[in-house]
N, C-alpha and C positions, 0 to 999 in steps of 0.2 A: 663502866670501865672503858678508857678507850685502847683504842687496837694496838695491838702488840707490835705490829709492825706500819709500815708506812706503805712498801712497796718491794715485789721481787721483781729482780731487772736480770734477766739471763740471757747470755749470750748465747747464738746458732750459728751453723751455717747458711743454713736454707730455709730462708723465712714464708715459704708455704708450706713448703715438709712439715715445721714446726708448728704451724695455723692448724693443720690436719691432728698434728699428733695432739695436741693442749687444748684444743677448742672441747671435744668433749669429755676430755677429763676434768676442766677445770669447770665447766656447766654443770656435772657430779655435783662440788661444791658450792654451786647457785651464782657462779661469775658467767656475766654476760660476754662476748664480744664488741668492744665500744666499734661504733661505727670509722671506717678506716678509709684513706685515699688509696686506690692501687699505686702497689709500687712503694706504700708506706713502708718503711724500716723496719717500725714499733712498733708492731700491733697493741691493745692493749685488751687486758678482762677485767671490769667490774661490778660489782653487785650493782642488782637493778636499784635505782633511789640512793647509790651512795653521792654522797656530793665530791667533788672532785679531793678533797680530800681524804676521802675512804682509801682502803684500803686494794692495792690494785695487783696486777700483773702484769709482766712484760717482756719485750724480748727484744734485742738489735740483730740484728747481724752481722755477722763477723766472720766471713768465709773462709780466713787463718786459726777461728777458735779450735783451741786443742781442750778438751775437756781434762777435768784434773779429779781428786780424790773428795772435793766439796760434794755434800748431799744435802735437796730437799726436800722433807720430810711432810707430808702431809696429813695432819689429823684426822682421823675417823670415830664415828660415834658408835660404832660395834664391828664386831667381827664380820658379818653378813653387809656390812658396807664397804671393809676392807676388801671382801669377797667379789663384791659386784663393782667396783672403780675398776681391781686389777682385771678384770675380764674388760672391761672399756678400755685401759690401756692398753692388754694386747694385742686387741680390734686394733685401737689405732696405730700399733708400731713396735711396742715395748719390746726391748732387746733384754739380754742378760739378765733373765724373770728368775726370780729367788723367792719362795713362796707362793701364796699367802700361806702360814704356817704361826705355829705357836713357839714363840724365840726363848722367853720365860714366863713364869705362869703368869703374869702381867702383862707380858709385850706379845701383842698378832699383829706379823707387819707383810708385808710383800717389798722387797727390791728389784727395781728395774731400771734400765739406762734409756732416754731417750731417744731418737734416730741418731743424733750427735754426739751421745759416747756422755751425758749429762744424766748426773745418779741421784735417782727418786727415791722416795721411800712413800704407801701407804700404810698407816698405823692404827691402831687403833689401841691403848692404854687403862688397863681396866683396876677400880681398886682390887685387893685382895681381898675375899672373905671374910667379919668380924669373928 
């Protein structure tokens, strides 16, 4: 199956704030930090051995960005890892912490904003009982 997506491109203000806050949350889900020039814009995160068209992460900077009601939502493979990311994000910054909690009997999520006022969500999606 190929990937769902292509690439997330978000904008910040403060593109070391953001290095700090996203580097070890997004290592959680096995994305590296690609090697960067200082002063770079873009940082970027990629799975180790993806080829340049795998699937990525990113960020510009945009010191006028006003964050808006957009969320993204990040999958988790159990509750105990919904558990253990949000404790990484708090470490690194997370604002406006909602959770981790049980939403309905299928949905364990946690919501937070990044230093930038930009709304996350970890999730974790479970079937229901046969």
């Amino acid at each position: 199956m190929k990937p769902l997506y292509s690439h997330i491109d978000l904008r910040v203000r403060d593109r070391e704030r953001a290095v700090a806050f996203y580097d070890p949350i997004l290592r959680c889900f096995g994305f590296d930090l690609v090697e960067r020039k200082p002063g770079d814009e873009w940082p970027t995160w990629r799975r180790p051995n993806d080829d340049r068209n795998g699937e990525f992460f990113g960020f510009e900077v945009d010191p006028h960005h006003k964050p808006n009601e957009n969320r993204l939502a990040f999958r988790c493979t159990s509750k105990e890892e919904v558990d253990r990311i949000t404790a990484v994000a708090v470490k690194a910054g997370a604002v406006d912490m909602d959770g981790p909690m049980v939403y309905t009997p299928r949905y364990y999520a946690s919501f937070f904003d990044d230093p930038d006022g930009n709304k996350l969500e970890l999730c974790f999606l479970h079937e229901s009982p046969a």
